[in-house]
C-alpha positions as MATLAB code, in Angstrom:
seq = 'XXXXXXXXXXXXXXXXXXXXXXXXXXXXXXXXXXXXXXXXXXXXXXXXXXXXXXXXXXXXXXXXXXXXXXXXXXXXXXXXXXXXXXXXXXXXXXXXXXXXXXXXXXXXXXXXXXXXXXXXXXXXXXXXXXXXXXXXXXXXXXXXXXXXXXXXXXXXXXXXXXXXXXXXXXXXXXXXXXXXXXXXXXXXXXXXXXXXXXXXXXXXXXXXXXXXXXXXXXXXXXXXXXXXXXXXXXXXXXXXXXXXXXXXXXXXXXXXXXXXXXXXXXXXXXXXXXXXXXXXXXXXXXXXXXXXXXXXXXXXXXXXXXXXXXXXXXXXXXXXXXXXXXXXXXXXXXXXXXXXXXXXXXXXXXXXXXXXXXXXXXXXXXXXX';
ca = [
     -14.201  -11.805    9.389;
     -11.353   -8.985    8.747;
     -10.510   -8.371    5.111;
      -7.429   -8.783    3.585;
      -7.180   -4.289    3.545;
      -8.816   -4.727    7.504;
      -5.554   -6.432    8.352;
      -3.102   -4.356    6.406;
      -4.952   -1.032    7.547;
      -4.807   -2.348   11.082;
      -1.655   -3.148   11.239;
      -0.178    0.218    9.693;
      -2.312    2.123   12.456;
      -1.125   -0.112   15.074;
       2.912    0.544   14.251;
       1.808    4.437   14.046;
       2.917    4.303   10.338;
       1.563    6.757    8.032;
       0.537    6.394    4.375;
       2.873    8.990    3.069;
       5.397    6.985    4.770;
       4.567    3.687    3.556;
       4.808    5.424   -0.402;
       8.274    6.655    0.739;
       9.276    3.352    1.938;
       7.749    1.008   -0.788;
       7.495    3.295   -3.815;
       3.794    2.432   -4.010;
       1.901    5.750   -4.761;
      -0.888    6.673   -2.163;
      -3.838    5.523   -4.600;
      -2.563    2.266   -4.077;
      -2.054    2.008   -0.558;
      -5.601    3.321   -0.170;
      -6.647    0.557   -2.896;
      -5.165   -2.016   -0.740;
      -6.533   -0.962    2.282;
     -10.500   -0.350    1.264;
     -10.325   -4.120   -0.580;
     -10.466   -1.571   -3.983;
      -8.431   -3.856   -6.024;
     -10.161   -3.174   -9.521;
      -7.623   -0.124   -9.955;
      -4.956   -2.988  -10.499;
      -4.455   -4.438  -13.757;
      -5.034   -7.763  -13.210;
      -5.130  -10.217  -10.320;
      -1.681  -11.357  -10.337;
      -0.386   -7.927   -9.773;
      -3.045   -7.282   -7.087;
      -1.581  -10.374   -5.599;
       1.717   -9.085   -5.454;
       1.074   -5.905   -4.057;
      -0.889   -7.354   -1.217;
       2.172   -9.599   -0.648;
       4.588   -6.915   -0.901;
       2.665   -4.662    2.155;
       2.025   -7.552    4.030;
       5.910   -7.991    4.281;
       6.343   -4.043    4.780;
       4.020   -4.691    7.667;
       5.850   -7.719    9.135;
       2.495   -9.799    8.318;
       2.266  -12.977    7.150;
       1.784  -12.272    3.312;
       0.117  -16.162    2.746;
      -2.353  -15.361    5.190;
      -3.071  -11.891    3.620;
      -3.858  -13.680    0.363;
      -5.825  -16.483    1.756;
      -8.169  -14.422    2.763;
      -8.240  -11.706   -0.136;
      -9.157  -15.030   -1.679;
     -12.007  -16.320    0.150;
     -13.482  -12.965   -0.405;
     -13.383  -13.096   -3.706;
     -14.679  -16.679   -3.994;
     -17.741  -15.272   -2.442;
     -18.264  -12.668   -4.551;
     -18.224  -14.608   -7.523;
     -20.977  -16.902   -6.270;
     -23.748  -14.059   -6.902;
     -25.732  -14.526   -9.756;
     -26.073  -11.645  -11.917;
     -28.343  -12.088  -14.586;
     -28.693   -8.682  -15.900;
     -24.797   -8.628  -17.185;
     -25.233  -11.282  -19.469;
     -27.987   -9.257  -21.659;
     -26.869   -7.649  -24.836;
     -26.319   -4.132  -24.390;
     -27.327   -2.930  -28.121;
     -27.689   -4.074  -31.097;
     -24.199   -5.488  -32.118;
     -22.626   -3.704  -29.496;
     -21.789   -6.639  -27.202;
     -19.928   -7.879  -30.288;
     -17.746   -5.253  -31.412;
     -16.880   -4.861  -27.350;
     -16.084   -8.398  -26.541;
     -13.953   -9.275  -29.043;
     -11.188   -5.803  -28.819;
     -11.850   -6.720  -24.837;
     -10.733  -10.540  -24.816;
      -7.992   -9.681  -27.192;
      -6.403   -7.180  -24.874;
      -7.210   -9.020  -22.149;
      -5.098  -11.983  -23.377;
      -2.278   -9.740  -24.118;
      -2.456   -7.252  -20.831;
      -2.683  -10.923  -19.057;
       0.778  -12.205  -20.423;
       2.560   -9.261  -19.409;
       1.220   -8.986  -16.049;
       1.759  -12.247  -15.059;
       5.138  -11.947  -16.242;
       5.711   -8.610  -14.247;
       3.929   -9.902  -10.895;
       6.209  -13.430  -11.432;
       8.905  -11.087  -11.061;
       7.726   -9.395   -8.109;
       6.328  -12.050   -5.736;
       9.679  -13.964   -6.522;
      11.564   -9.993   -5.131;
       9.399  -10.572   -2.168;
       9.191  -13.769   -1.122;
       9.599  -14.742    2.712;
      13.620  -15.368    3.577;
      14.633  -15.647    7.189;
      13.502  -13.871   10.360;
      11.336  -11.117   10.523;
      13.469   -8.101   10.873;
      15.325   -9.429    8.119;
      12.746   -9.933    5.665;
      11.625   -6.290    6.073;
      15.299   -5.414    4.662;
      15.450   -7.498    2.315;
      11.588   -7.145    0.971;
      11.838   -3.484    0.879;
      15.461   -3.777   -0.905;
      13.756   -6.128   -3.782;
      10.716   -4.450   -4.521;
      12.714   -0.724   -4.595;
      14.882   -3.168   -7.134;
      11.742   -4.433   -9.005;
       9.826   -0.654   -9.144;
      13.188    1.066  -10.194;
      13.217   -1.007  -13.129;
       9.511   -2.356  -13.822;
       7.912   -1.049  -16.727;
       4.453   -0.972  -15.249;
       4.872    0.824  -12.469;
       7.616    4.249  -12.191;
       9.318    4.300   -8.695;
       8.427    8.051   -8.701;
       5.770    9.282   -6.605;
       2.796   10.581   -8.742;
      -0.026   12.406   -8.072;
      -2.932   10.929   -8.655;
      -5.798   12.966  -10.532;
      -9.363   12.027  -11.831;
     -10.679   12.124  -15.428;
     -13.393   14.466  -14.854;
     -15.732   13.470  -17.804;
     -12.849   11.899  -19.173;
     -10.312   14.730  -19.200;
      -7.946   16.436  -16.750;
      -4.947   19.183  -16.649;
      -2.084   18.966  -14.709;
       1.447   20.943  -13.958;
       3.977   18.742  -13.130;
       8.157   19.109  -12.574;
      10.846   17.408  -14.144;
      10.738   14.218  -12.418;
       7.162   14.389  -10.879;
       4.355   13.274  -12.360;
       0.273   12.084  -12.112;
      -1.425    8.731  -12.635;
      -5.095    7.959  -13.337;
      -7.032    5.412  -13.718;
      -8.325    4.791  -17.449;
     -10.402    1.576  -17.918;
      -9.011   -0.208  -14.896;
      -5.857    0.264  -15.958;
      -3.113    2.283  -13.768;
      -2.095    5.143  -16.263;
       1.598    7.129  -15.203;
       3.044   10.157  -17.056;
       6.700   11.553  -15.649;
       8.186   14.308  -16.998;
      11.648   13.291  -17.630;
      13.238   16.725  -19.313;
      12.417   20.417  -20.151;
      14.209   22.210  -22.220;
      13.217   25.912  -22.747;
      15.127   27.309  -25.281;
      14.749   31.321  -26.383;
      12.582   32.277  -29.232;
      11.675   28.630  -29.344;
       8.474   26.651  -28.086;
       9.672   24.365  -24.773;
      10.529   20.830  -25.673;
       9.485   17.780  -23.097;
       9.962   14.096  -23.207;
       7.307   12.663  -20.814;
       8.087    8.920  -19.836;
       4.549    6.863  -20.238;
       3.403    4.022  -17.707;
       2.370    0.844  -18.722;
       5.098    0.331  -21.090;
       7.566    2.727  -20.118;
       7.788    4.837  -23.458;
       9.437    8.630  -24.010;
       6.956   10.788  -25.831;
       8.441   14.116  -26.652;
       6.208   16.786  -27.201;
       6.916   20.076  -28.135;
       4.469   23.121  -26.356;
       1.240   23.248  -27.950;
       1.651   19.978  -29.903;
      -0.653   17.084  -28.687;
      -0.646   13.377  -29.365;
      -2.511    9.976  -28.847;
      -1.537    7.005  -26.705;
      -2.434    3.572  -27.467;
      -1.362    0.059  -27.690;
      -1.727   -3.393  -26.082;
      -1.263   -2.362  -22.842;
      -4.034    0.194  -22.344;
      -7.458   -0.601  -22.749;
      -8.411    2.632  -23.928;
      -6.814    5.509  -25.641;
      -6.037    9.092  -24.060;
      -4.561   12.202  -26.065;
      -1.691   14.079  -24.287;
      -1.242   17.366  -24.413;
       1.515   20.087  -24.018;
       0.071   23.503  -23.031;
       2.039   25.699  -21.924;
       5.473   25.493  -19.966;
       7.263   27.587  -17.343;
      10.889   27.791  -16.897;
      10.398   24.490  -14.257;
       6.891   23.468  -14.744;
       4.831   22.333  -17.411;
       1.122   22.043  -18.068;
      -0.590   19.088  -19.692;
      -4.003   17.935  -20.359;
      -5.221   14.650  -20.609;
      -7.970   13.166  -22.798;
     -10.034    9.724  -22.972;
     -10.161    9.009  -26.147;
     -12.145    6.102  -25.386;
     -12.374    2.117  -26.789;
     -12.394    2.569  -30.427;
     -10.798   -0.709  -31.603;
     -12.607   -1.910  -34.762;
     -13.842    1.676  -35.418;
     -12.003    2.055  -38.840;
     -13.828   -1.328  -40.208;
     -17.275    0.044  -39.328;
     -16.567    3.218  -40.537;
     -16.139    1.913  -43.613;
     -19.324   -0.151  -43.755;
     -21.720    1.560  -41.637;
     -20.763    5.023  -41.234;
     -23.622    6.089  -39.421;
     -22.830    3.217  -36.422;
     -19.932    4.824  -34.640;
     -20.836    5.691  -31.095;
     -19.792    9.170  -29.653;
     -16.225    9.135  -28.042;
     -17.657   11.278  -25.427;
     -20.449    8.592  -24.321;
     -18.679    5.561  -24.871;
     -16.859    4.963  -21.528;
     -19.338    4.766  -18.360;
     -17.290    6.892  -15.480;
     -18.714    6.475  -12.050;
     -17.587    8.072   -8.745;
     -19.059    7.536   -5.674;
     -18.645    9.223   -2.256;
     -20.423    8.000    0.807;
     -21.396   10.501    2.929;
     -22.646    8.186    5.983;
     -21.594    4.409    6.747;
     -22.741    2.419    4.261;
     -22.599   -1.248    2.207;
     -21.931   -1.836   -1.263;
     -21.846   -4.842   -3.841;
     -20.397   -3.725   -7.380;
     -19.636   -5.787  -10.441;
     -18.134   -3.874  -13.340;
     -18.462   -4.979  -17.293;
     -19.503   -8.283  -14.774;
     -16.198   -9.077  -12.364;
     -16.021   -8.398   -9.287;
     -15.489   -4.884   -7.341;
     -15.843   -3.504   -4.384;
     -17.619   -5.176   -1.237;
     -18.357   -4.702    2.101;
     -18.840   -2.220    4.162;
     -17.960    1.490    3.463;
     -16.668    4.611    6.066;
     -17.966    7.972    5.830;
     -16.117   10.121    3.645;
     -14.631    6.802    1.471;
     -14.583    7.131   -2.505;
     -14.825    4.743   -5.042;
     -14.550    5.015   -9.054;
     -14.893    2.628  -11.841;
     -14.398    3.023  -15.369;
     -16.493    0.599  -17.502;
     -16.949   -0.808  -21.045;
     -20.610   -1.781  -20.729;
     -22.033   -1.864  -16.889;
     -21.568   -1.300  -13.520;
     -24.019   -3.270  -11.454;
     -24.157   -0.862   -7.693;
     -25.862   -2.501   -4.544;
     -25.868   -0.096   -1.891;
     -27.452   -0.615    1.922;
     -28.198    2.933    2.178;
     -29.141    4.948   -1.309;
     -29.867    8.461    0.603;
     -25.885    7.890    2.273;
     -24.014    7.959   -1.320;
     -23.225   10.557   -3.824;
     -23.186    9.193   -7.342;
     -21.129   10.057  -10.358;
     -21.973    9.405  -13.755;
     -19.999   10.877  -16.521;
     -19.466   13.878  -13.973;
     -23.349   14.563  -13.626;
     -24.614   13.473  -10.399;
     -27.377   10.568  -10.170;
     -29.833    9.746   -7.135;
     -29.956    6.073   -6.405;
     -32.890    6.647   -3.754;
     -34.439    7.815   -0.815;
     -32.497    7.513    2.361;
     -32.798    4.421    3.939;
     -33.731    2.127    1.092;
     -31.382   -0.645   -0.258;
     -31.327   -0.551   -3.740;
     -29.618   -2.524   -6.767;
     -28.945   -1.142  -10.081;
     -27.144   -1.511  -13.117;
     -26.032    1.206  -15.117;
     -24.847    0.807  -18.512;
     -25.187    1.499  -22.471;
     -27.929    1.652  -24.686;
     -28.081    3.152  -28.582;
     -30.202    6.036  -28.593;
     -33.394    5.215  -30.228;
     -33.649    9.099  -31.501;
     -29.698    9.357  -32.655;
     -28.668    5.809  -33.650;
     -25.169    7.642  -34.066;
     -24.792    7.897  -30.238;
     -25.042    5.657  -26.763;
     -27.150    7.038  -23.884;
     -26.393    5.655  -20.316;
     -29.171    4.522  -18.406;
     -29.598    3.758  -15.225;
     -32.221    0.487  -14.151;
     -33.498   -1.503  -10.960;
     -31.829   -5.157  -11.147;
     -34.746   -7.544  -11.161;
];
């Protein structure tokens, strides 16, 4: 059975529509058209807004957007039916703890808002009329609906990878990048530059989720936080041209709860550096793959030559692969072997105290029994 991306990419290639003309018809940027095509849907924020993506391409596409869903849906209803013991082990001692509870509380928040925003959306795009008019209309409403959503700029961005959890970047007034930072869609927009003489360049950067102004003046640096992002990142202003400016970009990582322990048990505080698992993946032959990450579902099925996948996690990612030799693996930007070529393998990488440094969490990588 075709998945719900099968469809959408199939139906893009068959009206000889490009990606980079889909983003300049929909405003989606082209991480997210590839995310809807390759069933990648763990780069969305929640479900809800998943959903409503789907249903807005589908309608691009001239598709039925209820069968588009049905069957995202009964793929996901399999995928939840696997058993996966290892995920509900503790990682550490009191680890699991401290993680759960900053994890359910932003998840209750983050889920409020997004079901909010993708109300708003899938009401912009639902089906009205024939089908030449629902493609005006759809695209008209969700233009409406990006233009003013605070999730989601209706700028194109670049998007960039947190290599070991940092990246620079020069962007223009009005350009931008996003990244993913814990499964959450991260966008920063320059909005001005000034450049005044004998004075360091002043910028006020527009933030996604949330759609805040930072100003920054060159050299200065600050953190960004809140409900909305599961993790924290430090923003930087390097250095600026007369039309350009240079930032870099930081995971802070989760640190919610940090200033309690502190506090207590000074000597308890994992290392920023190690506390987020990053994994890439690049498949360098045709290949299957089961993920869970911090234990809900993620990617499934099979996988093209040359296709990319990355996950930022809490506390696990759980990897089967058909094919270990056909995959290059990612962890915290040092590359992993899964196998030999030719051997399925399962395994579940995630965080464990070091025994020698109880200050610090190692990543290790095991066989799922």
């Amino acid at each position: 059975m075709k998945s719900a991306g099968n469809i959408l990419k199939q139906a893009r290639e068959e009206k000889k529509i490009s990606q980079a003309k889909v983003a300049e018809d929909t405003h989606f940027t082209l991480r997210q058209i590839e995310a809807l095509e390759n069933d990648n849907f763990s780069i969305f924020p929640g479900e809800t807004y998943a959903l409503g993506f789907l249903r807005a391409y589908a309608n691009y596409l001239q598709l039925n957007p209820d069968h588009v869903i049905q069957v995202y849906r009964s793929s996901r209803i399999e995928e939840s039916e696997i058993p996966i013991k290892e995920l509900t082990k503790p990682v550490g001692p009191g680890h699991g703890e401290m993680i759960g509870g900053n994890a359910k509380t932003i998840f209750m928040a983050g889920s409020v808002i997004l079901i909010l925003a993708a109300g708003i959306l899938l009401l912009a795009t639902g089906k009205k009329g024939n089908t030449s008019q629902t493609k005006t209309v759809e695209n008209g409403s969700l233009k409406s609906y990006l233009a003013n959503s605070d999730l989601v700029p209706a700028e194109k961005t670049e998007n960039v990878r947190l290599e070991s959890g940092q990246t620079s970047a020069i962007i223009s007034p009005g350009g931008g990048i996003d990244f993913s930072l814990q499964n959450t869609e991260v966008f920063i927009i320059l909005r001005k530059l000034e450049k005044p003489e004998g004075a360091p360049a002043r910028a006020e950067f527009e933030i996604y989720p949330g759609k805040t102004i930072v100003p920054l003046e060159e050299g200065a640096s600050t953190e960004i936080g809140g409900e909305r992002f599961s993790s924290r990142f430090k923003l930087t202003f390097d250095t600026a041209t007369l039309n350009t400016v240079k930032i870099l970009v930081q995971n802070l990582g989760e640190v919610a709860e940090a200033t309690a322990v502190t506090e207590a048990e000074p000597d308890n505080i994992a290392n920023p550096s190690n506390f987020i698992i990053h994994l890439e993946a690049e498949f360098t032959g045709r290949n299957y793959i089961d993920s869970f990450v911090d234990g809900k579902p993620g990617k499934k099925g099979m996988m093209s030559p040359g296709s990319r996948i990355q996950y930022e996690a809490n506390n696990s990612i759980q990897l089967t692969v058909g094919d270990a030799g056909a995959v290059r693996i990612f962890i915290n930007g040092k590359e992993e072997s899964l196998g030999p070529r030719g051997r399925k393998v399962s395994k579940i990488i995630r965080k464990e105290r070091d025994p020698v440094e109880q200050t610090k969490y190692k990543i290790v990588i095991k066989d799922v029994e």
